[in-house]
VOBA-1610 file (N, C-alpha, C; in pm, whole numbers, padded with zeros to 5 digits, always signed):
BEGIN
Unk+00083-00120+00000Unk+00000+00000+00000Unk+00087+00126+00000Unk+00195+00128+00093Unk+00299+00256+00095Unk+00371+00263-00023Unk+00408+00162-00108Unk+00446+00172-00229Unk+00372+00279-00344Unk+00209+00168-00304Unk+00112+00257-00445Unk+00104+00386-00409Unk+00101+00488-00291Unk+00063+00575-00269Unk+00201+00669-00288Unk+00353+00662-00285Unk+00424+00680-00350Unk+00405+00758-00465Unk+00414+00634-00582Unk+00399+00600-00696Unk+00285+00659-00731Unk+00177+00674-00649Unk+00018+00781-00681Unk+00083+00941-00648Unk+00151+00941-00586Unk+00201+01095-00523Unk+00309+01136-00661Unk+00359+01029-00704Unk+00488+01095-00816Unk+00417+01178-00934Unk+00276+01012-00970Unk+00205+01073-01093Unk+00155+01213-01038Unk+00065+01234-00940Unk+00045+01361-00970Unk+00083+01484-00920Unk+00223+01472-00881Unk+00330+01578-00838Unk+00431+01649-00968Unk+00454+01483-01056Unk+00594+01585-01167Unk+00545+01453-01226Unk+00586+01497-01370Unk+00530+01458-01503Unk+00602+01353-01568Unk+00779+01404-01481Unk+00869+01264-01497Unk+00973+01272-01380Unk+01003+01134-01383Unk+01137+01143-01280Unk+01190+01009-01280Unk+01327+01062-01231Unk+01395+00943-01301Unk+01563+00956-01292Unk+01687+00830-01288Unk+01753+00867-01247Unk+01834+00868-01365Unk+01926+00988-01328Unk+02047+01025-01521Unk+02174+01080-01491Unk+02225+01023-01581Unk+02364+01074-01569Unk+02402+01273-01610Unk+02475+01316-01498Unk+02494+01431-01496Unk+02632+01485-01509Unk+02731+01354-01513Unk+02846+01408-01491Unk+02935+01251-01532Unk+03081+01282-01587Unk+03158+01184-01595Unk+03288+01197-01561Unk+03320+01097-01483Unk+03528+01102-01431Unk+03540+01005-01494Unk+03596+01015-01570Unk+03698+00904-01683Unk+03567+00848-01762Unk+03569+00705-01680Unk+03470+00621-01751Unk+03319+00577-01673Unk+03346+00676-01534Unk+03273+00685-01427Unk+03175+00746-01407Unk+03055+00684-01463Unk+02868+00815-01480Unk+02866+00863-01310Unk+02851+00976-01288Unk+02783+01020-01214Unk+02635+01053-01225Unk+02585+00976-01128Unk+02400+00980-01129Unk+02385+01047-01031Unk+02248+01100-01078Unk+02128+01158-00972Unk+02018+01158-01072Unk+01921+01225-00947Unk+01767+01184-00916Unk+01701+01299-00963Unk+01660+01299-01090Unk+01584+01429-01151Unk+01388+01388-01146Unk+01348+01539-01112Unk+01233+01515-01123Unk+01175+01645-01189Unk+01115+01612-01230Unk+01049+01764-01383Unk+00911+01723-01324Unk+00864+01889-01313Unk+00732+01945-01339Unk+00630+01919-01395Unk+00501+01936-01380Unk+00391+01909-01552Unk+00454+02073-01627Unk+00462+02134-01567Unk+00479+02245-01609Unk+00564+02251-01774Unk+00476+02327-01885Unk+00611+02265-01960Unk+00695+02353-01977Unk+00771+02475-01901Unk+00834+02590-01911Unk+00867+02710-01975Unk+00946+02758-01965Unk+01088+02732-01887Unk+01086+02770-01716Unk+01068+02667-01653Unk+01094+02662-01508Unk+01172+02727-01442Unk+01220+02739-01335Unk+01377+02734-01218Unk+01368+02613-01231Unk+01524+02634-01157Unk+01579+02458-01163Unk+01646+02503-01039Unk+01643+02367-00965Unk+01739+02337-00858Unk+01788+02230-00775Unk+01958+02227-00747Unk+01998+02107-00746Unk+01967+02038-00572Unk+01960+01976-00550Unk+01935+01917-00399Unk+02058+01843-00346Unk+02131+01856-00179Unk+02294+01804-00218Unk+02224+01742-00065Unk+02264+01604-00074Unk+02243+01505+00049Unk+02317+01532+00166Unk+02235+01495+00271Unk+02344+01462+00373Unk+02413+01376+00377Unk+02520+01397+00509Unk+02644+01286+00482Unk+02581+01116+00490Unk+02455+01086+00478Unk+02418+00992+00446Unk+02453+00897+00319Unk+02417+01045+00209Unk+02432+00971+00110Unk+02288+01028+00016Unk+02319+01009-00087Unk+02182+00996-00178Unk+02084+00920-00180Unk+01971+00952-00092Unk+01873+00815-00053Unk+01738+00859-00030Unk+01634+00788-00031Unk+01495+00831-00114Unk+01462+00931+00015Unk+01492+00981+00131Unk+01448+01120+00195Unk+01468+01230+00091Unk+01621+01203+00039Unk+01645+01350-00101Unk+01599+01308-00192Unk+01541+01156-00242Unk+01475+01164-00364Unk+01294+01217-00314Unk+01229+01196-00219Unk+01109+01246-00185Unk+01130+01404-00193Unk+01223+01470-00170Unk+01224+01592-00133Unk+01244+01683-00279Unk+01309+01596-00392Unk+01325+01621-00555Unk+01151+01658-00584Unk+01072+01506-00548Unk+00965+01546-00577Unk+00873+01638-00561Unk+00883+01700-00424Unk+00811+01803-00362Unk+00884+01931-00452Unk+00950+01923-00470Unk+00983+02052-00535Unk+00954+02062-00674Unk+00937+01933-00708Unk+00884+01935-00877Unk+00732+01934-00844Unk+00657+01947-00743Unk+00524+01925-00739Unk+00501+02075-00715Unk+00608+02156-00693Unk+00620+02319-00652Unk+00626+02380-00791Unk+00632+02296-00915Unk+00702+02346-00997Unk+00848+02404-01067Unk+00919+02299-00992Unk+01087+02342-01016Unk+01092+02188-01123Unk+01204+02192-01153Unk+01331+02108-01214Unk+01398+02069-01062Unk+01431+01968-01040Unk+01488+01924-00921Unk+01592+01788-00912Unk+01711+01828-00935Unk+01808+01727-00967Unk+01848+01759-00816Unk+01838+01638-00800Unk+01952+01559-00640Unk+02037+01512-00695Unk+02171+01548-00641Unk+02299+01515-00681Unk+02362+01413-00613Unk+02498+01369-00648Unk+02532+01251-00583Unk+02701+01294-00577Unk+02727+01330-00420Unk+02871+01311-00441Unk+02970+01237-00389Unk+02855+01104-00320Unk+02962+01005-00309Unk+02943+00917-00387Unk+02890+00896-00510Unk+02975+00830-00660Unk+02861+00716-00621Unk+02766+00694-00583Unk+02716+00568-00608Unk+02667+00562-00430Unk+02759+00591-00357Unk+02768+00546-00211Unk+02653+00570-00139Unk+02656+00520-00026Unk+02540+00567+00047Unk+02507+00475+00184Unk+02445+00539+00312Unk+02446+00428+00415Unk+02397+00521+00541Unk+02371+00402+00612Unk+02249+00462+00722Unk+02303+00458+00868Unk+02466+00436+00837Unk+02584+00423+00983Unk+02645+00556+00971Unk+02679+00580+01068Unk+02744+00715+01109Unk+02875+00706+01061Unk+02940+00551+01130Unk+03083+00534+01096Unk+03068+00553+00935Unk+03026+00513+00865Unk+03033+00515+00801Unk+03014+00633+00660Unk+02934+00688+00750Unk+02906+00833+00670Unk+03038+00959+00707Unk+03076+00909+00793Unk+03152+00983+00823Unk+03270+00974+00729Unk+03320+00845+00716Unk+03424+00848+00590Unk+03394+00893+00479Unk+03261+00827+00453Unk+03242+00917+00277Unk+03238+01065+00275Unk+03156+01133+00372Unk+03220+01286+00390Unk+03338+01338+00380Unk+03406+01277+00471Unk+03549+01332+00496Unk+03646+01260+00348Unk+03566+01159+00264Unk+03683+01187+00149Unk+03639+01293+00060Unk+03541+01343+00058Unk+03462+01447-00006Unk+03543+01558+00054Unk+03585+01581+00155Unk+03646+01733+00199Unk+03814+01689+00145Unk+03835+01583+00117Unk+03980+01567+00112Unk+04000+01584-00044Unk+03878+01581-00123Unk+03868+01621-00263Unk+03780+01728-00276Unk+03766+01877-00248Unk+03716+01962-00285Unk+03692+02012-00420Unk+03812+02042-00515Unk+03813+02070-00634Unk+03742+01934-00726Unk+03744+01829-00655Unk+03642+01735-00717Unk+03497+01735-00710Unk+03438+01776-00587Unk+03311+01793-00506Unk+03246+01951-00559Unk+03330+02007-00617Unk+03321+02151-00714Unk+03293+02136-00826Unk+03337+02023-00907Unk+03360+02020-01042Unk+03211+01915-01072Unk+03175+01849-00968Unk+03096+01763-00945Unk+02947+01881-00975Unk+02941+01964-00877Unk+02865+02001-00841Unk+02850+02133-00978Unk+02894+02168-01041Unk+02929+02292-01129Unk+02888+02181-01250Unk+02890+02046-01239Unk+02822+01984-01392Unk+02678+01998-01330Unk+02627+01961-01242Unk+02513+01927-01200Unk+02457+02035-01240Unk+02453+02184-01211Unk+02421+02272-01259Unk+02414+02307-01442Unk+02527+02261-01480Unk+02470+02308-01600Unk+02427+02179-01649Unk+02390+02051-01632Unk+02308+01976-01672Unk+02183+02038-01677Unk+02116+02075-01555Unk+01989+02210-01521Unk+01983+02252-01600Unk+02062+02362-01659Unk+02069+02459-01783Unk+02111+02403-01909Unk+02076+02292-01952Unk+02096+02237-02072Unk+01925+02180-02057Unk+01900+02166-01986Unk+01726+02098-01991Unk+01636+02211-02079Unk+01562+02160-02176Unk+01539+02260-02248Unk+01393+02293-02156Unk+01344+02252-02048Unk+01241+02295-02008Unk+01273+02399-01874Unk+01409+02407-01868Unk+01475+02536-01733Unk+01518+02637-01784Unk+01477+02668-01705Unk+01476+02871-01676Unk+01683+02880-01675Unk+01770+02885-01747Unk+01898+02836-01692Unk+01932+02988-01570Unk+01908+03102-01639Unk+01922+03193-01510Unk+01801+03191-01332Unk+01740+03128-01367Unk+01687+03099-01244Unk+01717+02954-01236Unk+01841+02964-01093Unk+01865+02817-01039Unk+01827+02848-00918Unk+01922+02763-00848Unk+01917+02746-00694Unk+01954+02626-00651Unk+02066+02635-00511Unk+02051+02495-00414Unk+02014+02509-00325Unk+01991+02387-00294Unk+01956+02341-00136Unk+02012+02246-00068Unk+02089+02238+00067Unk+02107+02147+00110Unk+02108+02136+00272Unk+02104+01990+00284Unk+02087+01926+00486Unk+02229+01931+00524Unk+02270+01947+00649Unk+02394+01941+00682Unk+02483+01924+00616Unk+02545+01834+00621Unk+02666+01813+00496Unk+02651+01891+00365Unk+02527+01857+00330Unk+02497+01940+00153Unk+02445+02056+00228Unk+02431+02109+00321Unk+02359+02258+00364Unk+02520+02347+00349Unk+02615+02293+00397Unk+02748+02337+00351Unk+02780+02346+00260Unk+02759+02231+00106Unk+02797+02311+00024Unk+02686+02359-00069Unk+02589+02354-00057Unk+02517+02431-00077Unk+02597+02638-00057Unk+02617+02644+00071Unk+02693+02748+00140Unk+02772+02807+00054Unk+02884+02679+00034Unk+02975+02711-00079Unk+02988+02733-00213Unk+02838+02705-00285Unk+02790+02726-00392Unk+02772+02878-00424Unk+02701+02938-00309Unk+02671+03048-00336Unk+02797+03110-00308Unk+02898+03102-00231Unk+03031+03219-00156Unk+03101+03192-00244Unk+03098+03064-00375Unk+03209+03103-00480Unk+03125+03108-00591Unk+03005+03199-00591Unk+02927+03232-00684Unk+02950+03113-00863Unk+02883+02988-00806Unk+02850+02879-00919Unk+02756+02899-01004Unk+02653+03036-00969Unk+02595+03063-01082Unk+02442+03017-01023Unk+02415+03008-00885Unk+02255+03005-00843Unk+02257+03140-00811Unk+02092+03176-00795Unk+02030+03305-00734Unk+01991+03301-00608Unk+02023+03179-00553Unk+01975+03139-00445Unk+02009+03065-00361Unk+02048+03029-00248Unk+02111+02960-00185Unk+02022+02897-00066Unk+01984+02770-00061Unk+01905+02665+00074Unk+01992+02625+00181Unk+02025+02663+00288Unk+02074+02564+00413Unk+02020+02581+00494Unk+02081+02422+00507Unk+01960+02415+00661Unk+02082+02279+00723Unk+02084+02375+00838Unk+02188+02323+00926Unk+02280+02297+00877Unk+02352+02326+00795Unk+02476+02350+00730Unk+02618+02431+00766Unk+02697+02354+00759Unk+02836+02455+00824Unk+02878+02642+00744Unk+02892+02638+00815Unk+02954+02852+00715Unk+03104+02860+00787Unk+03096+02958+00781Unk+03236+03057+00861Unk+03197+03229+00838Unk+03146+03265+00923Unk+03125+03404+00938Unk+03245+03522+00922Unk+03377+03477+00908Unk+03543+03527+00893Unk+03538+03488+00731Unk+03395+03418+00644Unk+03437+03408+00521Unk+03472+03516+00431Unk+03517+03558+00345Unk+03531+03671+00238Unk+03378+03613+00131Unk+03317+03714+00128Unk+03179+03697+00055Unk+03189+03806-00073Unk+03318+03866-00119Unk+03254+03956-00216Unk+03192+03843-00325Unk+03251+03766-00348Unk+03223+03697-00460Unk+03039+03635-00453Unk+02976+03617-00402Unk+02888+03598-00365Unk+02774+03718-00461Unk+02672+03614-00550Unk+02596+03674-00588Unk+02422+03629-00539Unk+02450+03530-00476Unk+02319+03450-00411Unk+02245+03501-00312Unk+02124+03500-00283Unk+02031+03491-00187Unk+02077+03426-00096Unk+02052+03409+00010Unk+02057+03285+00114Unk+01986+03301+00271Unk+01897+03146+00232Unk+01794+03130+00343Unk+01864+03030+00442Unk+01873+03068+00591Unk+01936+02924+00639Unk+01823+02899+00759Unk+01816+02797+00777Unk+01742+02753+00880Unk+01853+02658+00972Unk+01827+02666+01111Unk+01958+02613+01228Unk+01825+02602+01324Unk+01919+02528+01418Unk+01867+02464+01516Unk+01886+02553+01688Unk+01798+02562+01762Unk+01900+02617+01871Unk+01947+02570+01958Unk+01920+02407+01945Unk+01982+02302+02017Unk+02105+02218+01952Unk+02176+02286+01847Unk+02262+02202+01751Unk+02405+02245+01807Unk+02449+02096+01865Unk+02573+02094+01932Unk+02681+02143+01857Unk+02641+02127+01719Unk+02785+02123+01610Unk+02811+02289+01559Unk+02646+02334+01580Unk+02678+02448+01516Unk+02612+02576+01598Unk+02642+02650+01693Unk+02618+02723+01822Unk+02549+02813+01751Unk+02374+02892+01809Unk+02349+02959+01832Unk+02378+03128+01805Unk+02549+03132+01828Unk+02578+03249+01844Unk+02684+03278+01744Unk+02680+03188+01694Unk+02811+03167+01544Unk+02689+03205+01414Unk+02545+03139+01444Unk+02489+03170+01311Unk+02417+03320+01327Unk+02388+03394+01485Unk+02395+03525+01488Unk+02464+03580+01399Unk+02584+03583+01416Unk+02751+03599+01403Unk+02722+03623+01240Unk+02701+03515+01154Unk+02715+03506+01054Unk+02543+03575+00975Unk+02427+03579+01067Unk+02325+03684+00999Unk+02349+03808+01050Unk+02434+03856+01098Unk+02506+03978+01096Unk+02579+04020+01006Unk+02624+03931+00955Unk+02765+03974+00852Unk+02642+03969+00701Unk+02554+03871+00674Unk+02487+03879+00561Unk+02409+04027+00571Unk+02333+04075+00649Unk+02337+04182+00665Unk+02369+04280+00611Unk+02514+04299+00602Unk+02606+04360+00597Unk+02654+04385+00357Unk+02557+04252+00342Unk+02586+04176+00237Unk+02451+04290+00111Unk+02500+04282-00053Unk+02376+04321-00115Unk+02284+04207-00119Unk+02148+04204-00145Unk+02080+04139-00162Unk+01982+04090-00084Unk+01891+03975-00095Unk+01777+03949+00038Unk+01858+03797+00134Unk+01877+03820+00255Unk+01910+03739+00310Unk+01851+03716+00414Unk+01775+03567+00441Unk+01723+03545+00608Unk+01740+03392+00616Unk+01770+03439+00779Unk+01844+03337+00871Unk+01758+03288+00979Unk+01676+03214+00990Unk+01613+03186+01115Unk+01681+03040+01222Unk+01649+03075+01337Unk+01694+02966+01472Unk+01545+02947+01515Unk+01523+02756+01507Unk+01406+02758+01518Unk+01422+02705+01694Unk+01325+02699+01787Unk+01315+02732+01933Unk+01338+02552+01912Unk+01361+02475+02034Unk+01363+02357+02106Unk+01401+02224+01949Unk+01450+02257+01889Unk+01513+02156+01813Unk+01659+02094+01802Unk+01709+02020+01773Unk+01852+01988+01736Unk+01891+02004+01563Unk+01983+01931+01572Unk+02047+01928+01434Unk+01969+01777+01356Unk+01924+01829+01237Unk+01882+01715+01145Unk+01729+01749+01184Unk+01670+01867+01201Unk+01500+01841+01256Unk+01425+01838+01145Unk+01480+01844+01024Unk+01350+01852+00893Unk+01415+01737+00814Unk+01540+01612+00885Unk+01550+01541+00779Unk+01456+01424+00839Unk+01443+01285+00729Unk+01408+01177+00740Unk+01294+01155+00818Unk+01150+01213+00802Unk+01053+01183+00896Unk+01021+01040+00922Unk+00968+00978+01031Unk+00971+00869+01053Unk+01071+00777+01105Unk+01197+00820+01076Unk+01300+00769+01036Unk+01458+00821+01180Unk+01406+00989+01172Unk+01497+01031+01274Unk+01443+01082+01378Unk+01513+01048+01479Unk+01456+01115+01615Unk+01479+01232+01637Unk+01523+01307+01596Unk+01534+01468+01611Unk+01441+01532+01485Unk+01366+01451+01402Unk+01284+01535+01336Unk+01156+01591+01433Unk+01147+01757+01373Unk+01073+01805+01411Unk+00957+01913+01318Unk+00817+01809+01346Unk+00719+01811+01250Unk+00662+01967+01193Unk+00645+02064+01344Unk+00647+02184+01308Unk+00673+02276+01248Unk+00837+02220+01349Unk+00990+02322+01310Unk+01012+02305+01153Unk+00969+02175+01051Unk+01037+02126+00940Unk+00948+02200+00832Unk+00808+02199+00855Unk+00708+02227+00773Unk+00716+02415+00772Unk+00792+02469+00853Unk+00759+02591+00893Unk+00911+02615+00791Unk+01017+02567+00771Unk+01107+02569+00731Unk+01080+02555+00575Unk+00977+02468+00573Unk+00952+02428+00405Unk+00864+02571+00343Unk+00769+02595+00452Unk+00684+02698+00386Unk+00767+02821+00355Unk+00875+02859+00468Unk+00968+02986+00424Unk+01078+02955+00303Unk+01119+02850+00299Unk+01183+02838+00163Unk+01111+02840+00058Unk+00970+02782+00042Unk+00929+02820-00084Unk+00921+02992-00127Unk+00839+03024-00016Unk+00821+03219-00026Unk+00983+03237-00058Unk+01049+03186-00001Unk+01196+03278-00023Unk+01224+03248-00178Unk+01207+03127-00246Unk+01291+03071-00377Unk+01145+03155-00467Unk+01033+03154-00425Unk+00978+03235-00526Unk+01014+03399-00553Unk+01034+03429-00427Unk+01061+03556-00472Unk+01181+03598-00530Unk+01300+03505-00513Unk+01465+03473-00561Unk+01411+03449-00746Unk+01341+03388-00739Unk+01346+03345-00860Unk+01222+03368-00940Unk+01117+03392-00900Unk+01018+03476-01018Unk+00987+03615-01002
//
């Protein structure tokens, strides 16, 4: 039954979806999880970057909701295939991802113009989004200006000491005010400095949550049903007004 209702939610959310190659190292496809609109365009497009989980049907459900919003919605993949539901284990595939940056760049800079080769996207209206791990580079998408209008994190690492001229993006972040990893007073810190920045920028700390509260419903114990939906409704207002 949870299957058909799925599969009833895809048909009448996005018109197709499906998984494609976006990128190649040598002889090596890089896949992800595209999902298109009924809409027949030219749309926004925008890429979705996993947590250190991995690429796994929470970011493929979340492709769909955004193609049911009317976007182009490629979830990307930057551990090459990988993926897993252990910490130990996520933790390594992250950390070879930081030990290859200029790879995790080059990765992420095809993914985008795959977007803008879709003849049904808007190619100047993009945008990312990403959960912790991908809420970072998401981060970094926009501070080395890759060419979105818009920037998604949510609970994602920054550095408020960053140099932002380069920066042409929007950026919405949503944080936790219970998130051990990432304090309270660091993402002040850093909606101070956007502030400071051209363009529309907002930062909200949502009250009694941790880190991970809008991922994996069902699934994680720190999701939080409120906090997540309240997070979803301000990112849409924010990416519409970024982008139409």
């Amino acid at each position: 039954m949870k299957k058909f209702l799925i599969l009833y939610y895809l048909i009448l959310s996005s018109a197709w979806s499906q998984t494609v190659t976006y990128h190649k190292e040598g002889d090596n496809p890089i896949q992800g999880y595209l999902a298109l609109p009924k809409a027949k365009g030219p749309v926004p497009g925008i890429i979705l970057i996993h947590e250190w989980w991995g690429l796994n049907d929470d970011i493929r459900e979340k492709a769909n909701h955004f193609a049911s919003q009317g976007y182009a919605a490629l979830a990307v993949d930057l551990y090459h295939g990988g993926s897993t539901d252990k910490s130990s284990e996520a933790r390594q595939l992250a950390g070879a991802v930081r030990e290859d940056m200029e790879g995790a760049f080059t990765n992420l800079s095809a993914a985008l113009d795959y977007l803008k080769n879709q003849p049904s996207v808007d190619e100047k209206r993009l945008a990312s989004i990403g959960w912790c791990f991908g809420g970072g580079w998401s981060y970094q998408i926009a501070k080395n200006n890759l060419g979105v209008k818009a920037s998604v994190i949510y609970y994602g690492r920054f550095n408020p000491k960053d140099d932002l001229q380069k920066m042409r993006a929007g950026i919405i972040g949503h944080f936790a005010d219970k998130d051990r990893g990432i304090t309270v007073e660091s993402v002040k810190e850093f909606q101070a400095v956007l502030k400071t920045q051209k363009g529309n920028h907002e930062i909200y700390i949502y009250p009694n949550t941790t880190h991970g509260f809008a991922s994996r419903p069902g699934q994680n114990p720190n999701y939080v049903k409120k906090a997540s939906e309240l997070a979803w409704e301000r990112t849409l207002t924010f990416l519409s007004r970024a982008l139409n």
